[in-house]
GULUMLO-259622 format. One record per residue: residue in one letter; chain; y, z, x of N, C-alpha, C, O in turn. Coordinates in Angstrom, 3 decimals. Layout:
N
(r 'a' 'A' (Y Z X) (Y Z X) (Y Z X) (Y Z X))
...
//
This chain:
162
(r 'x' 'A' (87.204 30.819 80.305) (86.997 31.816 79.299) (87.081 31.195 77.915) (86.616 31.748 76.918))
(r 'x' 'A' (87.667 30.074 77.902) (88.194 29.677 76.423) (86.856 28.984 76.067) (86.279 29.305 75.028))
(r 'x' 'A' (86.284 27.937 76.988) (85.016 27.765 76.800) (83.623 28.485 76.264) (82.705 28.191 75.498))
(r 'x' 'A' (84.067 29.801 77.264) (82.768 30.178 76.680) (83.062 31.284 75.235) (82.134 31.826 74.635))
(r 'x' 'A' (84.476 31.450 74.882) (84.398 32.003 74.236) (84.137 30.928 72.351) (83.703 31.352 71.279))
(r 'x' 'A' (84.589 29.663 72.700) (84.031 28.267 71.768) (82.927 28.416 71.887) (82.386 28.709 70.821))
(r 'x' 'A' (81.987 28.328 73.092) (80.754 28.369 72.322) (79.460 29.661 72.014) (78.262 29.611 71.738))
(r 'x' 'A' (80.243 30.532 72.188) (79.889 32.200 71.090) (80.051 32.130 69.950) (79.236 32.414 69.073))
(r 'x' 'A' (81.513 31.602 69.788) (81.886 31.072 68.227) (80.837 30.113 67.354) (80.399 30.183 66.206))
(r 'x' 'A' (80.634 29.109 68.550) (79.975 28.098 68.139) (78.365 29.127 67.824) (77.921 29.343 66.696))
(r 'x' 'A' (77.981 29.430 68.615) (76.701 29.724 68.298) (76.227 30.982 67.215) (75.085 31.066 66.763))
(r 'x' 'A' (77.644 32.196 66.810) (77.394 32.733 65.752) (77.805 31.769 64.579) (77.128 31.938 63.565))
(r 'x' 'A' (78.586 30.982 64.519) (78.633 29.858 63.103) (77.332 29.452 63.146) (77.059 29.047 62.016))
(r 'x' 'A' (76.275 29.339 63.956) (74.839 28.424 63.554) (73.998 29.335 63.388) (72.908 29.156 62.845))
(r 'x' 'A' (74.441 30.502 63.872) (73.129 31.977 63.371) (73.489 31.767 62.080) (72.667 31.277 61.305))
(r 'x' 'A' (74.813 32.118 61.647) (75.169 32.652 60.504) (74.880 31.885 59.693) (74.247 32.270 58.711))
(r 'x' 'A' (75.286 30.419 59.855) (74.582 29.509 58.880) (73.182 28.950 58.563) (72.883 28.432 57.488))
(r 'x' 'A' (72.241 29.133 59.762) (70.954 29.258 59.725) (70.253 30.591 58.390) (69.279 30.425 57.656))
(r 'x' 'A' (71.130 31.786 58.472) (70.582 32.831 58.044) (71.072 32.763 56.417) (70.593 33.520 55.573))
(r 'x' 'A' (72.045 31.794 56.126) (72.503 31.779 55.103) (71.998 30.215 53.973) (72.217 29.856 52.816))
(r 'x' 'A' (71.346 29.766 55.003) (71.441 28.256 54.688) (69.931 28.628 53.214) (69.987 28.091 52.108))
(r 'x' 'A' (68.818 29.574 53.617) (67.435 29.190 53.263) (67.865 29.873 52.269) (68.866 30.566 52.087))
(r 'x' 'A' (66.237 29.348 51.135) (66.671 29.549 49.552) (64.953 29.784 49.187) (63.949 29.373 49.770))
(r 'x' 'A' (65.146 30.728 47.818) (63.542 30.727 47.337) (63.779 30.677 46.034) (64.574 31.386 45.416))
(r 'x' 'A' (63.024 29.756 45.570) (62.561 29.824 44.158) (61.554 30.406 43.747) (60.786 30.681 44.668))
(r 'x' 'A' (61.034 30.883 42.240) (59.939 31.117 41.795) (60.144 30.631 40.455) (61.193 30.411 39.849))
(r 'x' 'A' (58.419 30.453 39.960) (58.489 29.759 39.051) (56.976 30.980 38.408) (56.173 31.555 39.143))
(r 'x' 'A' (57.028 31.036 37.006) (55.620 31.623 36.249) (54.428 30.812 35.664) (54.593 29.684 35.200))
(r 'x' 'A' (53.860 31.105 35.684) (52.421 30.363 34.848) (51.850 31.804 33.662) (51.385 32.914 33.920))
(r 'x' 'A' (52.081 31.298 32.697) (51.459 31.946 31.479) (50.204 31.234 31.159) (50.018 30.078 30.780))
(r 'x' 'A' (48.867 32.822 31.562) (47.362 32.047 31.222) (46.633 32.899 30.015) (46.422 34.109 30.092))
(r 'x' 'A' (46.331 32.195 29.053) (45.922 32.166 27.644) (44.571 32.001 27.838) (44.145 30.892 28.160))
(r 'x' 'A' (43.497 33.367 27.624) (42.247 33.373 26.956) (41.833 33.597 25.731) (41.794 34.714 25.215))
(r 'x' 'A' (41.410 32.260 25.051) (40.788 32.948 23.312) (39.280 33.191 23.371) (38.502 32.349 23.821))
(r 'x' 'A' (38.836 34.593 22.811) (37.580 35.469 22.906) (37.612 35.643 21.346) (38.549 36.089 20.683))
(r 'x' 'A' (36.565 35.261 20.965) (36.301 35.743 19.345) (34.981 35.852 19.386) (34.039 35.303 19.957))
(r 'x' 'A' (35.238 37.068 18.308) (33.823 37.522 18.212) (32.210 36.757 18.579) (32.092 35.542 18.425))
(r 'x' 'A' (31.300 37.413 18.955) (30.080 36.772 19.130) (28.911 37.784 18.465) (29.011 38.942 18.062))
(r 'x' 'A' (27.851 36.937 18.514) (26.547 37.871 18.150) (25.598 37.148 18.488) (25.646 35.939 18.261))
(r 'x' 'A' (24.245 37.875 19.264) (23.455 36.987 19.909) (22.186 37.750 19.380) (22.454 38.903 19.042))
(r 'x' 'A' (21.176 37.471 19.262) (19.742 38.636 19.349) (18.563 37.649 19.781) (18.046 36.664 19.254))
(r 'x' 'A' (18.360 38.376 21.018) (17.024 37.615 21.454) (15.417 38.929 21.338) (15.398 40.142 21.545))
(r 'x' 'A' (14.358 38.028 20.955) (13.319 38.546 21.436) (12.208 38.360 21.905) (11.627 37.303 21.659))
(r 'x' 'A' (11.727 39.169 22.562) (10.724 38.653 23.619) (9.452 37.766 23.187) (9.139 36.766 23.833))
(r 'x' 'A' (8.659 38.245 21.926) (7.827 37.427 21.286) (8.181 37.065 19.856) (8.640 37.837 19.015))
(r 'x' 'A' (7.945 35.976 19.726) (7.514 35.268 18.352) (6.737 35.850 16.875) (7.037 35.696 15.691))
(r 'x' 'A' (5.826 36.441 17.424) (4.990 37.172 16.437) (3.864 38.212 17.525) (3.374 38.128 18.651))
(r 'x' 'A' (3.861 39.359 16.142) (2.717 40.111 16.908) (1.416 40.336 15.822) (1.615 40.327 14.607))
(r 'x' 'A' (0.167 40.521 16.367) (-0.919 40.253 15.165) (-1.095 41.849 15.413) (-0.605 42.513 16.326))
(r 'x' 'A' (-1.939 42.285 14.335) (-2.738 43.854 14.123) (-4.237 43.544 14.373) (-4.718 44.291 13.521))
(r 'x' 'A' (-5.245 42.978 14.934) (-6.483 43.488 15.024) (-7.169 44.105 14.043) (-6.532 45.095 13.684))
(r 'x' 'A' (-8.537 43.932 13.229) (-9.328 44.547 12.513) (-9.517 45.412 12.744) (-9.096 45.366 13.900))
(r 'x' 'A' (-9.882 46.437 12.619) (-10.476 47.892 13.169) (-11.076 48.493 12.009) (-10.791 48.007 10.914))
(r 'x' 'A' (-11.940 49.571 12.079) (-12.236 50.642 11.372) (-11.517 51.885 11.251) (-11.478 52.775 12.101))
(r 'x' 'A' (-10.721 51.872 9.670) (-10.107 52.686 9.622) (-10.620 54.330 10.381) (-9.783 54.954 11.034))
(r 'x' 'A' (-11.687 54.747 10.242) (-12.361 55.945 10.521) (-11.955 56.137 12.111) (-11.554 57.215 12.550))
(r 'x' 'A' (-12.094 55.090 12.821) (-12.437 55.450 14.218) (-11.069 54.727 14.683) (-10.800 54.722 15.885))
(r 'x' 'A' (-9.938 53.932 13.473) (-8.831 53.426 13.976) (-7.797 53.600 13.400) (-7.117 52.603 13.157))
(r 'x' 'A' (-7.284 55.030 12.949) (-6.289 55.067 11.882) (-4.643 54.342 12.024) (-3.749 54.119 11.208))
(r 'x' 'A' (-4.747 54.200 12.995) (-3.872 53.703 13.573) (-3.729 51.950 14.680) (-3.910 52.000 15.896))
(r 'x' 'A' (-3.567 51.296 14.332) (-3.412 50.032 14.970) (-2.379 49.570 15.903) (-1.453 49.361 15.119))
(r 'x' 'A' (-1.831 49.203 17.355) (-1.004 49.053 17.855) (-0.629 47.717 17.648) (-1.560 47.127 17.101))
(r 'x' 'A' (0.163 47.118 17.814) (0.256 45.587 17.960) (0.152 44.781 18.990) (0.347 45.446 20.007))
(r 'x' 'A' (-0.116 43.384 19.300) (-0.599 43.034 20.116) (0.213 42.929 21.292) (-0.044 42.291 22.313))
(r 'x' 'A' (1.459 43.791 20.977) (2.322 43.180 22.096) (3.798 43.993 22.176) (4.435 43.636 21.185))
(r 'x' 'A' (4.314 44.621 22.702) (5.428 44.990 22.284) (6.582 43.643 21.895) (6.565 42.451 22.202))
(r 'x' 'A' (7.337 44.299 21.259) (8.529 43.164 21.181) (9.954 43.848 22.191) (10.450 44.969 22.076))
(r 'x' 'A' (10.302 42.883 23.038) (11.818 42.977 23.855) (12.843 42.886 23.020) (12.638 42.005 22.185))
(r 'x' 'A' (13.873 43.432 22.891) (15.034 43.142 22.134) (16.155 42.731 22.853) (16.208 43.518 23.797))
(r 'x' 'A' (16.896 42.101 22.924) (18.296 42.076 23.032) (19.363 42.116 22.508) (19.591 40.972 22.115))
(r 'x' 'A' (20.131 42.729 22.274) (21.223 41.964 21.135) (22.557 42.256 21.811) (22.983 43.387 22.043))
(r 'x' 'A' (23.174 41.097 22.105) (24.572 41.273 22.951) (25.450 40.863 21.702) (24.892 39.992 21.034))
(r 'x' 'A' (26.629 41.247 21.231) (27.968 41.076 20.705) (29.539 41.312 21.462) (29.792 42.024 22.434))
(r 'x' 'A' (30.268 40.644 20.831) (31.259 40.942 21.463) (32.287 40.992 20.228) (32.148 40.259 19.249))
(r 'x' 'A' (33.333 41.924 20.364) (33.902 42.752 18.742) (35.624 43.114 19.592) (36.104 42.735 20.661))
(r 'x' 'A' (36.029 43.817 18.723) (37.626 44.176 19.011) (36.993 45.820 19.378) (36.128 46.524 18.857))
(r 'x' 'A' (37.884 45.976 20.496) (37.813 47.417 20.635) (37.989 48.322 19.810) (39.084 48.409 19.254))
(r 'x' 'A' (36.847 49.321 19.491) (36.473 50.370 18.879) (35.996 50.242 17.802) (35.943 51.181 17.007))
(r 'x' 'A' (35.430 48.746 17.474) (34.586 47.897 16.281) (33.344 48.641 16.373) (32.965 49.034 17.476))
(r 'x' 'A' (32.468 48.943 15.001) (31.134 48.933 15.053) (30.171 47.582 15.244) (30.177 46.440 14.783))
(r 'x' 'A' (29.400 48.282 16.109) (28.277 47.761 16.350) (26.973 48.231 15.909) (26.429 49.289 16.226))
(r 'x' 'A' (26.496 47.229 15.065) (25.165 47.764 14.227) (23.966 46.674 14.085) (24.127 45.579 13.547))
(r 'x' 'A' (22.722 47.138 14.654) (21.508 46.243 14.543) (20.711 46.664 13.527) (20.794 47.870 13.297))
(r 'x' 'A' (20.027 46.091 12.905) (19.363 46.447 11.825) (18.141 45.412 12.016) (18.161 44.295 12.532))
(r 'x' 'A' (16.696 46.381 11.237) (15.357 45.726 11.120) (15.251 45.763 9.345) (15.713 46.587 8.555))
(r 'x' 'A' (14.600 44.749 9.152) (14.012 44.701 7.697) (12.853 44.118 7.067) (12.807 42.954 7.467))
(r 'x' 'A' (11.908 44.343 6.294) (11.179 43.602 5.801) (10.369 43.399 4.387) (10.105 44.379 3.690))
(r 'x' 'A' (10.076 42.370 4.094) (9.523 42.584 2.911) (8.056 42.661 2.939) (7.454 42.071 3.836))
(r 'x' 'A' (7.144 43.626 1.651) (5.834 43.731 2.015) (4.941 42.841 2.763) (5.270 41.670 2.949))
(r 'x' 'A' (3.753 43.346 3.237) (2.888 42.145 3.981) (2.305 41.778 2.311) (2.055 42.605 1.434))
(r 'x' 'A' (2.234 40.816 2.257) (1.615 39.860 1.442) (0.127 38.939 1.981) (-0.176 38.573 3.116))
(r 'x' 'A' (-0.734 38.728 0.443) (-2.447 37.793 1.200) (-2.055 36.786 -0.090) (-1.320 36.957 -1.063))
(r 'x' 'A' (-2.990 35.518 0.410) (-2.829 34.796 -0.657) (-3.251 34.971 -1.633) (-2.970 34.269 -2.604))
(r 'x' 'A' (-4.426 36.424 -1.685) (-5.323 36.351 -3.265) (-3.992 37.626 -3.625) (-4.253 38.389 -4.555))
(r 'x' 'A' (-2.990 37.767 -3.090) (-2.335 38.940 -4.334) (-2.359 39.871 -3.624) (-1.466 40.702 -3.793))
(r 'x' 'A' (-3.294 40.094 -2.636) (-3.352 41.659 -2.012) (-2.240 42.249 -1.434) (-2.300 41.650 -0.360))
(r 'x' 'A' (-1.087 43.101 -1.306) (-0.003 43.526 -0.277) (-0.163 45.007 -0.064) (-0.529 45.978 -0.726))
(r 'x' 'A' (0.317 44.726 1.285) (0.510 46.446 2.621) (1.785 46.660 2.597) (2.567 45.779 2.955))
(r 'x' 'A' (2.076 47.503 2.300) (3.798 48.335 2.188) (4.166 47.893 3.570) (3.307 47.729 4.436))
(r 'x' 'A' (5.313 47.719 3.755) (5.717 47.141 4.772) (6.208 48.984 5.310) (6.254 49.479 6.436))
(r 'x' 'A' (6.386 49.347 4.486) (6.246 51.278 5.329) (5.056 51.597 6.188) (5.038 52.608 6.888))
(r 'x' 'A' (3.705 50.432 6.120) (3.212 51.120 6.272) (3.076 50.649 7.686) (1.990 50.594 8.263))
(r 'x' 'A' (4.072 50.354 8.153) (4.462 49.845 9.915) (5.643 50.179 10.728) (6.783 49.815 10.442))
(r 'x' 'A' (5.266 51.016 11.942) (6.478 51.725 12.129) (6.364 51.408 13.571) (5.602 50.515 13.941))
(r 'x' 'A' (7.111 52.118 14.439) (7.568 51.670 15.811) (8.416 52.527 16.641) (9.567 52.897 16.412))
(r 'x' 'A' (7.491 52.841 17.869) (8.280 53.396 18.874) (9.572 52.534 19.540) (9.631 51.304 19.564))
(r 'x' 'A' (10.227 53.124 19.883) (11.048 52.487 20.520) (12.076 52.867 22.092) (12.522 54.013 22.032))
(r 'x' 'A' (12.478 52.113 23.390) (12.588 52.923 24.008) (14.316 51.655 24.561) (14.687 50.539 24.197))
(r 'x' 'A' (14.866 52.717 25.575) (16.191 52.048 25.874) (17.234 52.136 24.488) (17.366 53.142 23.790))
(r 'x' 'A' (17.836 51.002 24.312) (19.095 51.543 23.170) (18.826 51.517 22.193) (19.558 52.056 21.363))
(r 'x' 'A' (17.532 50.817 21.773) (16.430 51.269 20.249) (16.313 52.413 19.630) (16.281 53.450 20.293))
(r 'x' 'A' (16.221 52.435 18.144) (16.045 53.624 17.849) (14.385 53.327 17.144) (14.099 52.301 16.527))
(r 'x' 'A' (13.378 54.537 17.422) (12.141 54.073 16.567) (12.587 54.644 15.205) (13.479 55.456 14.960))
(r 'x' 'A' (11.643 53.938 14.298) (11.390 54.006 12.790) (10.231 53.349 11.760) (9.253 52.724 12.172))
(r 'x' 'A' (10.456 53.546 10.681) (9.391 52.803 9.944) (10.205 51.892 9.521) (11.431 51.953 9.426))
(r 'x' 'A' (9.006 50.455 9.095) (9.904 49.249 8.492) (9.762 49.816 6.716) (9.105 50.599 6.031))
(r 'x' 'A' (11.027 48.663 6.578) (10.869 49.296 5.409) (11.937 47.491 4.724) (12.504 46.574 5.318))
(r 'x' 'A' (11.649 47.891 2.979) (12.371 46.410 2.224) (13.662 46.545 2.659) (14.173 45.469 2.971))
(r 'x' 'A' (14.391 47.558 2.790) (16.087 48.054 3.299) (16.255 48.024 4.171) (15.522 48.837 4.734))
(r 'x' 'A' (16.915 47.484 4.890) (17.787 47.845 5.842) (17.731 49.333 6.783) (18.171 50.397 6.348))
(r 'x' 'A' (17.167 49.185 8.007) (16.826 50.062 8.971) (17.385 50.098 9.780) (16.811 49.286 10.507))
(r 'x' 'A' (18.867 50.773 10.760) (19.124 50.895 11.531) (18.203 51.062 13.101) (17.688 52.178 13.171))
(r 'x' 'A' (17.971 50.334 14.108) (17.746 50.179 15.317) (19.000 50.659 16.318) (18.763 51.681 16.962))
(r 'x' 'A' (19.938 50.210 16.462) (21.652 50.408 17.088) (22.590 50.569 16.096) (22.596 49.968 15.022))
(r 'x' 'A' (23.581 51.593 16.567) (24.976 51.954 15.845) (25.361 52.603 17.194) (24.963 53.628 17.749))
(r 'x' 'A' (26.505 51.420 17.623) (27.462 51.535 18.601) (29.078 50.920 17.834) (29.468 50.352 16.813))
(r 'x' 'A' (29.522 51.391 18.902) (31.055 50.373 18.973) (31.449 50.073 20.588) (31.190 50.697 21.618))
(r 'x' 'A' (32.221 48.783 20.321) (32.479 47.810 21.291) (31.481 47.058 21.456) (30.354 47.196 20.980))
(r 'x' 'A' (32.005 45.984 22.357) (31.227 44.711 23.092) (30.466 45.051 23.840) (30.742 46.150 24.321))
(r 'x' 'A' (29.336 44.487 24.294) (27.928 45.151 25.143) (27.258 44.161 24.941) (27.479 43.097 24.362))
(r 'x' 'A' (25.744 44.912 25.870) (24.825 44.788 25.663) (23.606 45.687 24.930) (23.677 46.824 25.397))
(r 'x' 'A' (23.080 45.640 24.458) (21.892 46.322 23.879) (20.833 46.266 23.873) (20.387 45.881 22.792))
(r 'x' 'A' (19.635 46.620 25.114) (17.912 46.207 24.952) (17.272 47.336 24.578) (17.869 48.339 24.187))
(r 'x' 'A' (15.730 47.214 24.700) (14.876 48.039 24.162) (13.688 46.623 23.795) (13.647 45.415 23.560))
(r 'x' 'A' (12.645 48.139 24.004) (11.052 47.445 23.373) (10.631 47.983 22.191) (11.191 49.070 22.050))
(r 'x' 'A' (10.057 47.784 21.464) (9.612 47.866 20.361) (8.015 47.420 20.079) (7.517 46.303 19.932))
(r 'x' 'A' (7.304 49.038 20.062) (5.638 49.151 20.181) (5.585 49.458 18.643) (6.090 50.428 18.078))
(r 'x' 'A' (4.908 48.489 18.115) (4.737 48.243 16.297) (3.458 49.152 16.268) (2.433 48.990 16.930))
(r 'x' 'A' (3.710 50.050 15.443) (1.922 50.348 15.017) (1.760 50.283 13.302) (2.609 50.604 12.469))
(r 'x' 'A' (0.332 49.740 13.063) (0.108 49.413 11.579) (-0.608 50.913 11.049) (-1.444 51.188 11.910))
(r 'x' 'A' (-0.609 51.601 10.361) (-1.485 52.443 9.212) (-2.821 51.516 8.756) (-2.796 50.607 7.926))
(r 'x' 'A' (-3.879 51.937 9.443) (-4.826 51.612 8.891) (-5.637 52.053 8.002) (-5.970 53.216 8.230))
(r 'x' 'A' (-6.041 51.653 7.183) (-6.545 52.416 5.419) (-7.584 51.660 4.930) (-7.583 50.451 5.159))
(r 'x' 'A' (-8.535 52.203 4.248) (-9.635 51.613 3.228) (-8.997 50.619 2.029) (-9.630 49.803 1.358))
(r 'x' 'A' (-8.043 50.822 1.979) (-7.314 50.254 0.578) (-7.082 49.127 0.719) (-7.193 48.293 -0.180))
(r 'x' 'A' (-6.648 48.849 2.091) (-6.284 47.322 2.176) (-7.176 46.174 1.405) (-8.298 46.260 1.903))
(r 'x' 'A' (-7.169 45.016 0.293) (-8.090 44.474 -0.044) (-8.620 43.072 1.527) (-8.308 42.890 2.704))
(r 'x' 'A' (-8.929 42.860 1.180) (-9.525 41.641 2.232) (-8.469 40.579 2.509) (-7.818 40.177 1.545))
(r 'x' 'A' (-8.226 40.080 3.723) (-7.391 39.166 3.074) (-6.581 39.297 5.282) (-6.560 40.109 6.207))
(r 'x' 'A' (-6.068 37.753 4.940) (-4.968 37.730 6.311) (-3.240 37.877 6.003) (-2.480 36.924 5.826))
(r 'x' 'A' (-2.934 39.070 5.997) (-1.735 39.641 5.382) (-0.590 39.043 6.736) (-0.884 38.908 7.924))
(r 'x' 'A' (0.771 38.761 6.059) (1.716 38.416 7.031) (3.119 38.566 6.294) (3.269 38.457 5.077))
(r 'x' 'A' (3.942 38.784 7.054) (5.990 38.748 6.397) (6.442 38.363 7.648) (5.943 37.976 8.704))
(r 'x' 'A' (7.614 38.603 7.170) (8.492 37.907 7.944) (9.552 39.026 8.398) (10.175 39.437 7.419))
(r 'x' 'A' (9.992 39.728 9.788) (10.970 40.653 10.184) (12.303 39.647 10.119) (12.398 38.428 10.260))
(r 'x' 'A' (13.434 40.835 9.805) (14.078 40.215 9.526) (15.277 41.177 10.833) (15.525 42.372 10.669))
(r 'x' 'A' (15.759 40.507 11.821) (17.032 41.553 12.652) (18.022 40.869 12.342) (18.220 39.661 12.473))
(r 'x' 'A' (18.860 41.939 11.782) (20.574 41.520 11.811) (21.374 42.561 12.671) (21.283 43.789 12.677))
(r 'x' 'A' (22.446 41.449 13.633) (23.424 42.134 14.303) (24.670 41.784 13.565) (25.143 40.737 13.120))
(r 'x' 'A' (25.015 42.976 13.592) (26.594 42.990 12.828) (27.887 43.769 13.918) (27.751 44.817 14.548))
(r 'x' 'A' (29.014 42.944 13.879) (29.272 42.953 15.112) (31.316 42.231 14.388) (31.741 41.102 14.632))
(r 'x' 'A' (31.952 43.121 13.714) (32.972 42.225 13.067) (34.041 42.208 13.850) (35.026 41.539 13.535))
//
């Protein structure tokens, strides 16, 4: 009896110390992302031309192409987000110029349509980080007045995005 009662003893001292023996550590990792602002604007074409026409039978001119927009930013939550179109008159080399009013544009997706104009034209007014597309179908005012001449400017898009 003395035996087996040594090794009961014996064998709860090795539970007990088995169950007491194990250990856990932990350790943290602190992970740091820096995000600052961005602003991107892509578009689909380069330039679009207007075609000659007869005012009478073409009062209206489409352009040769729509334009794609993109404009992705990334801002502090609940920042405005604002795209803007602008331009200055079409200009010819003999002197001749077309109001740059006198070109305006449907627009579809997060575009807004409007006429161009020398100021500053809202297209988008959001807030937050995104994305933003849309096409943009240019049409010219066609008129007798125009003098002769290969008229051109330059669009101008700003994304503002602080």
């Amino acid at each position: 009896m003395r035996i087996f009662f040594r090794l009961t003893l014996a064998a709860a001292f090795v539970a007990f110390a088995a169950a007491t023996a194990s250990a856990q550590v932990t350790e943290t990792l602190t992970i740091n992302a820096a995000v600052s602002a961005r602003a991107s604007i892509t578009l689909g074409v380069a330039s679009v031309d207007f075609a000659d026409a007869d005012p009478d039978n073409f009062p209206n001119i489409n352009a040769s192409a729509a334009v794609s927009v993109t404009a992705k930013s990334r801002t502090s939550q609940g920042n405005a987000v604002t795209l803007t179109i602008e331009a200055p008159d079409l200009t010819e080399v003999g002197g001749g110029t077309i109001a740059a009013s006198q070109i305006s544009w449907v627009a579809n997706g997060d575009l807004a349509g409007g006429t161009l104009s020398n100021a500053a034209v809202t297209l988008v007014s959001s807030t937050n980080s995104g994305q933003r597309t849309g096409d943009m179908a240019f049409v010219l005012i066609n008129s007798w007045a125009y003098a002769v001449g290969a008229y051109s400017t330059t669009v101008t898009y700003t994304l503002s995005a602080p």
